[in-house]
C-alpha positions in Angstrom: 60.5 -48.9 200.5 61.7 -45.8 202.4 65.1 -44.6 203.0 64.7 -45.3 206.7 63.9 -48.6 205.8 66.5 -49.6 203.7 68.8 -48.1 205.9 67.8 -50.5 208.7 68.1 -53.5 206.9 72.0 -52.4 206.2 72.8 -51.6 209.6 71.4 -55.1 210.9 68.5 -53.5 212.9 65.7 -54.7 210.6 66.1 -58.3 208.9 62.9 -58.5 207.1 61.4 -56.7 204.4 58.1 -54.5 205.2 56.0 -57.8 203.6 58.1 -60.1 205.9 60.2 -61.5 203.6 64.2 -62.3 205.0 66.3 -59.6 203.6 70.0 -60.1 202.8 72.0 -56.9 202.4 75.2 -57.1 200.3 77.7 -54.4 200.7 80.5 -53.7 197.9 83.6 -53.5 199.4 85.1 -51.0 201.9 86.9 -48.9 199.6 84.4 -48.5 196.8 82.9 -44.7 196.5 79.5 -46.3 195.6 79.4 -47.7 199.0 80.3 -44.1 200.4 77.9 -42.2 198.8 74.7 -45.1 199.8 75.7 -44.8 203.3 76.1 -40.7 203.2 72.8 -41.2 201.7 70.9 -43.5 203.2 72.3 -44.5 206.5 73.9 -40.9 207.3 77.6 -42.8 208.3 80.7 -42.3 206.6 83.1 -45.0 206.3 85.0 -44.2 210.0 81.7 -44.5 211.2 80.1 -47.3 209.9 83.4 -49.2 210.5 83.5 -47.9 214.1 79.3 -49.1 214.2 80.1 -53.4 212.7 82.9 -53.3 215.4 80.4 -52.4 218.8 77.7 -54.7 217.1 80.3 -57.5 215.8 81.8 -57.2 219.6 78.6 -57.2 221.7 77.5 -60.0 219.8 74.5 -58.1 218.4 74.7 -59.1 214.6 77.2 -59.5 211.6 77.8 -57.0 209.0 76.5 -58.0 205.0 78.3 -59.8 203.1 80.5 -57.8 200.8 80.9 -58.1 197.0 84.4 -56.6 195.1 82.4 -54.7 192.4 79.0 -53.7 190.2 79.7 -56.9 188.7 79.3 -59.6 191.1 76.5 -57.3 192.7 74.5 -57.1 190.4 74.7 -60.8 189.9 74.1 -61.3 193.3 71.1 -59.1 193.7 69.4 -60.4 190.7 70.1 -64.3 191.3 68.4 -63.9 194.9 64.9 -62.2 195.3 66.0 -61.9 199.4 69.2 -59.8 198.4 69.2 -55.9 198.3 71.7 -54.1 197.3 72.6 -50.6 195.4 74.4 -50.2 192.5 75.4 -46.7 190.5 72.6 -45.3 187.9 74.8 -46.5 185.0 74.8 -50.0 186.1 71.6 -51.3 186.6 70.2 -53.4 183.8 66.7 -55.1 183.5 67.4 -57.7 185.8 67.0 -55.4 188.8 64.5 -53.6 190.5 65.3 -50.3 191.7 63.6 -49.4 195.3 64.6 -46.3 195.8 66.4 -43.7 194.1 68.5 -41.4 196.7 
């Protein structure tokens, strides 16, 4: 997958994988500097912004934002219990039971 890509599925604007599958993003939460750094990355929003971009979709009725896990922990559990879930994790934290997609 691209960076583009992945970057549409977590801003709600694609909800499918390329092959079609459903894809569920899964955010950690919003203080974690691992969420910073993938959006910097990926989406090109920092925190104001991305915050500033669920509100207009949330209000015009557009979409809902992922659903948000508290650490590496529970993401990684939920990412590897569900092949629809993508998520993003530090280098130090993925184990075997994920498959890394892209490497920012």
């Amino acid at each position: 997958m691209s960076k583009d890509q992945i970057a549409q599925i977590f801003t709600g604007k694609a909800v499918t994988f390329p092959d079609g599958r459903k894809a569920v993003p899964i955010e950690q939460g919003p203080n974690s500097p691992t969420r910073n750094e993938f959006h910097a990355k990926v989406t090109g929003k920092d925190a104001a912004q991305l915050k500033a971009y669920w509100s207009k979709v949330i209000f015009s009725g557009a979409g809902q934002p992922p659903k948000e896990v508290s650490g590496a922990d529970e993401m990684r559990k939920a990412v590897s219990s569900d092949a629809s879930a993508i998520g993003y994790l530090e280098k130090s934290q993925i184990d075997s039971s994920l498959k890394v997609i892209l490497t920012p």
